[in-house]
C-alpha positions in Angstrom: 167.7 -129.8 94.9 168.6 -126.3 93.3 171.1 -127.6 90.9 169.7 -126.8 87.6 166.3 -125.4 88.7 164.7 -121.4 88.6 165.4 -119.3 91.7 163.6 -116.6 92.0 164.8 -113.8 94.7 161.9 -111.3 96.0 164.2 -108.2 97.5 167.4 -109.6 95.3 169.3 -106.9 95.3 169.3 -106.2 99.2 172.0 -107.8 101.2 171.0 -111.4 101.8 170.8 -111.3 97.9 173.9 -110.0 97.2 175.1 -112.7 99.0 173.0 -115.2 98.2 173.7 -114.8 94.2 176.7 -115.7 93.9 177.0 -118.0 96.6 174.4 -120.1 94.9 175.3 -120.0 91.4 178.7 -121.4 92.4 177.5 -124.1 94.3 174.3 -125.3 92.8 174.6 -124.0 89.1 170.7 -123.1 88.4 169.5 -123.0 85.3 168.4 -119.3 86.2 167.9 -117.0 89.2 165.6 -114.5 89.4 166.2 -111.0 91.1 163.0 -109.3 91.8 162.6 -105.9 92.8 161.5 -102.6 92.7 164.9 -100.1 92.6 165.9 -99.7 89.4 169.5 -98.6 90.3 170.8 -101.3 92.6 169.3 -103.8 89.9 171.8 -101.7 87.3 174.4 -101.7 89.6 173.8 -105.4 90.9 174.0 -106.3 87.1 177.5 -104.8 86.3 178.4 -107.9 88.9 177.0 -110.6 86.8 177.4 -109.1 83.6 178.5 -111.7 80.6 176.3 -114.4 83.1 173.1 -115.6 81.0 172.1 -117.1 84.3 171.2 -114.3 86.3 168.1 -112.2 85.0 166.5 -109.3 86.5 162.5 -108.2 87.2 161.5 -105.0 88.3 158.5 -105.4 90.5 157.5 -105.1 93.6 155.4 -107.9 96.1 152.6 -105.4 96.5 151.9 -106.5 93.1 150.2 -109.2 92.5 149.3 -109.3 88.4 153.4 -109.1 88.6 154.5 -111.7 90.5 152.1 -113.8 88.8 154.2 -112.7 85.6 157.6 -112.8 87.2 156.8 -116.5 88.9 156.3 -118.2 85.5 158.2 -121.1 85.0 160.0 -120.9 88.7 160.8 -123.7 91.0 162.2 -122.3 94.2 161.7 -118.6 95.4 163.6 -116.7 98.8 161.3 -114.3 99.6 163.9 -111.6 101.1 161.8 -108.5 100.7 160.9 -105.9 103.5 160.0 -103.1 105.1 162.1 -103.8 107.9 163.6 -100.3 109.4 162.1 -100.4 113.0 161.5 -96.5 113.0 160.2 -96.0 109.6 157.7 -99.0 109.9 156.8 -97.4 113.4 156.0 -93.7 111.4 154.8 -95.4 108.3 152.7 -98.2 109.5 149.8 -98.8 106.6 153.5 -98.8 104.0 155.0 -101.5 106.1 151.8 -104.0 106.3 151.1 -103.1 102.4 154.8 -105.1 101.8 155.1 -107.2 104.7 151.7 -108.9 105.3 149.8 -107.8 102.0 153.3 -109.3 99.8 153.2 -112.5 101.6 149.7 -112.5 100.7 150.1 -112.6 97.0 153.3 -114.9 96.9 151.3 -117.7 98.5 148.7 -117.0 96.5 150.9 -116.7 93.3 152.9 -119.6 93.8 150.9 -122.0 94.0 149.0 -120.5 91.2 152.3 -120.7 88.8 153.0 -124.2 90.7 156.0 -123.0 92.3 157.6 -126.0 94.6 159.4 -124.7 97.7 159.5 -120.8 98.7 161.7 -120.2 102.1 160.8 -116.8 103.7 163.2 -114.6 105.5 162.2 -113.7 109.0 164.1 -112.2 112.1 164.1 -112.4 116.1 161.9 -109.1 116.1 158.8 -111.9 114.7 159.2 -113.5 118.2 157.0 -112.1 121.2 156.7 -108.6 119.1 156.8 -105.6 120.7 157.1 -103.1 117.4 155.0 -102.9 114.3 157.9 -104.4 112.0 157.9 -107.4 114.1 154.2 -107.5 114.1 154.4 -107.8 110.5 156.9 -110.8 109.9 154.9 -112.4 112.8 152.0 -112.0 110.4 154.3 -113.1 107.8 155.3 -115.9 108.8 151.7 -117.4 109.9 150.6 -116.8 106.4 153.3 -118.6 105.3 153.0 -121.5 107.5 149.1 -121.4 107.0 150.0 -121.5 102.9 150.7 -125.1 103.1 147.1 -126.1 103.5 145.9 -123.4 101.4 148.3 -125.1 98.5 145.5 -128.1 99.0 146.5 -131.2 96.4 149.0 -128.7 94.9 152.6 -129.5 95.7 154.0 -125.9 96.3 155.3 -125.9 99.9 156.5 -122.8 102.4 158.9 -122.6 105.1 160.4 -119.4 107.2 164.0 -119.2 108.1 164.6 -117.1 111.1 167.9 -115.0 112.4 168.9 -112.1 114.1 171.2 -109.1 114.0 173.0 -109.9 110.5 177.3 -108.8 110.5 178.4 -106.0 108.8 174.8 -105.8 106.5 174.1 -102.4 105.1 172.0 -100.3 108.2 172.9 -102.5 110.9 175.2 -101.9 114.0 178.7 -102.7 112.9 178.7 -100.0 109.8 177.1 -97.9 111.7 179.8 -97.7 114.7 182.6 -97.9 111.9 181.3 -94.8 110.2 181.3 -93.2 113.6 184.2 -94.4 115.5 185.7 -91.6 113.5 184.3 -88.7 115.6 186.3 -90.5 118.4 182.5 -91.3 120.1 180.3 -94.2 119.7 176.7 -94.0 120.9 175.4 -96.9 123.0 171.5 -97.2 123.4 171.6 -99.5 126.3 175.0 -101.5 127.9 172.5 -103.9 129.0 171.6 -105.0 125.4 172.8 -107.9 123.5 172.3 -108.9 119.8 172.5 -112.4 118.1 175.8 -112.7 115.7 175.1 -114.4 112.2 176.7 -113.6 108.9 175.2 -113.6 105.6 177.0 -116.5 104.4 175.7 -118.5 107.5 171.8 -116.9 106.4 172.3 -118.1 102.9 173.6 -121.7 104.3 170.3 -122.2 106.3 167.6 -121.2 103.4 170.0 -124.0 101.3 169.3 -126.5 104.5 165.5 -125.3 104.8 165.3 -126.0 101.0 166.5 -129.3 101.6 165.4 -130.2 105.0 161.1 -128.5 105.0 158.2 -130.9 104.0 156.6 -127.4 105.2 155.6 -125.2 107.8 159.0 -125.3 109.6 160.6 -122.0 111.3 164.5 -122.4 111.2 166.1 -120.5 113.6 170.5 -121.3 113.2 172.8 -121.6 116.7 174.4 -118.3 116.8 176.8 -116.6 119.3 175.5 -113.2 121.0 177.5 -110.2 122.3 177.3 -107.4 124.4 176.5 -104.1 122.6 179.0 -102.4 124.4 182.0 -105.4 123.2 180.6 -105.0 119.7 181.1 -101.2 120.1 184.9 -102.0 121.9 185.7 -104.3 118.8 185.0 -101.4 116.2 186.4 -98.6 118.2 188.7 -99.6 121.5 189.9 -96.2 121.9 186.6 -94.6 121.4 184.2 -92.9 124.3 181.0 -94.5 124.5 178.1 -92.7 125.1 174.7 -94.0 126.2 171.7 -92.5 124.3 168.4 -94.5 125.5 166.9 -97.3 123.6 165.0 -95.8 120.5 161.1 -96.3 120.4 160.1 -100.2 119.2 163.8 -101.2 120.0 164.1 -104.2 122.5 166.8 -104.7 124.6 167.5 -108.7 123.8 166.8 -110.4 121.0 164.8 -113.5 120.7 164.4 -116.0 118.2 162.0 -119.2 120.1 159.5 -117.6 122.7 158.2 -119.6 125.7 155.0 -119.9 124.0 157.1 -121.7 121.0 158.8 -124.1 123.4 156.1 -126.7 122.9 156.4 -127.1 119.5 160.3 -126.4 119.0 163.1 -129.1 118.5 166.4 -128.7 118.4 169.0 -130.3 116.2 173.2 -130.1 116.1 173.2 -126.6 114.4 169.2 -126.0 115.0 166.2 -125.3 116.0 163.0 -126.0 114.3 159.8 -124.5 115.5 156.9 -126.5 114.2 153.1 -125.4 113.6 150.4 -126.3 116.2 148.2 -126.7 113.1 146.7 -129.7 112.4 149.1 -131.8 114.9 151.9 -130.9 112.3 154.2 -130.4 115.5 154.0 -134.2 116.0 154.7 -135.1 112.3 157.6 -137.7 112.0 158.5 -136.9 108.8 158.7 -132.6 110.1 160.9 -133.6 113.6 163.0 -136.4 111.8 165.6 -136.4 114.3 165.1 -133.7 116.3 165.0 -133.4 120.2 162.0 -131.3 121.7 163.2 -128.6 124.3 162.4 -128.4 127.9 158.7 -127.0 128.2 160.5 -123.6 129.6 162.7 -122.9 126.8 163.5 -120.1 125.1 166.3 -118.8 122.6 167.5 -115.5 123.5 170.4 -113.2 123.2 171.2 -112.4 126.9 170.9 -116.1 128.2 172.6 -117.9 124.9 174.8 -120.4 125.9 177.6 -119.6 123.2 179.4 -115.8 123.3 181.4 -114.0 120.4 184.8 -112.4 122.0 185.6 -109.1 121.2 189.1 -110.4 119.0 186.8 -113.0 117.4 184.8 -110.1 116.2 187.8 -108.3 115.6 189.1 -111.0 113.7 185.7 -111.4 111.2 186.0 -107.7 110.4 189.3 -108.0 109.1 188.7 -111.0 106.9 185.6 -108.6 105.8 186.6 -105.3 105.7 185.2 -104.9 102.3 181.5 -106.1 102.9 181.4 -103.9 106.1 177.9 -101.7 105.1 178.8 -102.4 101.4 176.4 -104.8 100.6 
């Protein structure tokens, strides 16, 4: 589906992006991909990658901006929309910032693609957008029903929106890992809860499921991947084994599990092999052939979450996916 097409990539040069770029111009060759966004300097240093590749353009802009993405979205098939306030803290202080480019920016991409006739966008979401308890999780909960929502607001027009949606990301820049193996070295690592788990997904398996939502969504779908969980206090043995950990409270908005298909979702949710696929009460979409295809609806109790996952990531198995990525580790 992608294979000679224009991608464009809101928040390009994060990490998802930096992943996502090269991963799709090997595999599906586009005729050009599109990195939107607003820091000048990673899009100069992001270039130096892809430099001498006529492919890969870059758009300063931002999704606050509407008159700009209506600019930027000319000619453009397929768009990941990857950009976000999405520091629980700094949404928490900063509140009216964080709706302006999480609820406001989905605003104007729905209404901008199918304005430029864009055909599929896939949003990124995460497990805080499940049964919110902080303000950035509020936001991609808003998010994602505008998205969802955008598919009868396209009317006759065939521009179509899905939301893909994982949780802690492996070795991405401001999450766990880097952080523990920048302070392992202090011979201490701080543990906010030894209770808490987190979902494991690398950005390789993110970038295979917006390819599968791209190829799978009529639209409306939220994708939420099999992952493995682990203990915080096994992810904090894996980096440092001869380190002292030392436990520091949960921070404010911070939950202790993560979860990616509430309760309330179970209703609506199938699952498939690799899978699940929560589907929109809206207009009896959730009983849509074509949406389920295959799928098998859960148990009217279910729910997807990081303490009760069935599958567990070991401490070497960890262990073992940091050495194979010792370079990416907070790099990208």
């Amino acid at each position: 589906m992608l294979t000679n097409s224009t991608i464009l990539v809101t928040g390009g040069t994060g990490s998802f992006g930096n992943v996502f770029v090269p991963m799709t111009l090997a595999k599906y060759n586009p005729r050009k991909l599109i990195i939107y966004s607003r820091d000048e300097m990673k899009q100069w240093n992001m270039a130096k990658l892809f430099k001498g590749d006529s492919r890969v353009r870059f758009f300063i802009g931002d999704v606050r901006d509407r008159d700009r993405l209506y600019r930027a979205l000319d000619g453009v098939d397929f768009v990941v929309h990857a950009a976000a306030t999405k520091i629980v803290p700094t949404a928490e202080y900063n509140p009216f910032e964080c709706i302006k480019t999480n609820v406001n920016g989905a605003m104007n991409l729905v209404d901008a693609c199918i304005d430029r006739g864009v055909r599929r966008l896939v949003a990124l979401s995460t497990d805080k957008a499940s049964s919110p308890i902080n303000l950035y999780g509020a936001t991609k909960l808003v998010s994602d029903k505008v998205f969802i929502a955008g598919n009868a607001y396209a009317g006759s027009r065939d521009t179509r929106f899905s939301v893909v949606r994982y949780g802690n990301v492996m070795g991405s820049r401001g999450s766990v890992i880097p952080f523990f193996v920048e302070t392992a070295r202090s011979g201490t690592l701080t543990i906010t809860d030894p209770r808490m788990t987190r979902f494991m997904i690398s950005l390789e398996q993110g970038v295979e499921l917006v390819w599968h939502a791209f190829d799978d969504m009529v639209g409306g779908e939220i994708y939420v991947k099999k992952i493995p969980s682990m203990n915080i206090c096994d992810i904090a043995r894996a980096v440092g084994p001869d380190c002292e950990q030392k436990v520091i409270g949960i921070r404010p908005g911070e939950k202790l599990h993560e979860q990616m298909v509430g309760v309330e979702d179970a209703p609506h949710t199938y699952e498939y092999p690799g899978h699940y696929k929560i589907l929109p009460a809206i207009h009896s979409w959730d009983r849509d052939a074509g949406r389920i295809k295959d799928g098998q609806r859960v148990p009217e109790d279910f729910s997807y979450r990081s303490d009760t996952n069935r599958e567990w990531m070991t401490v070497p198995q960890l262990q073992a996916w940091m050495k194979a990525n010792a370079a990416k580790i907070g790099a990208i």
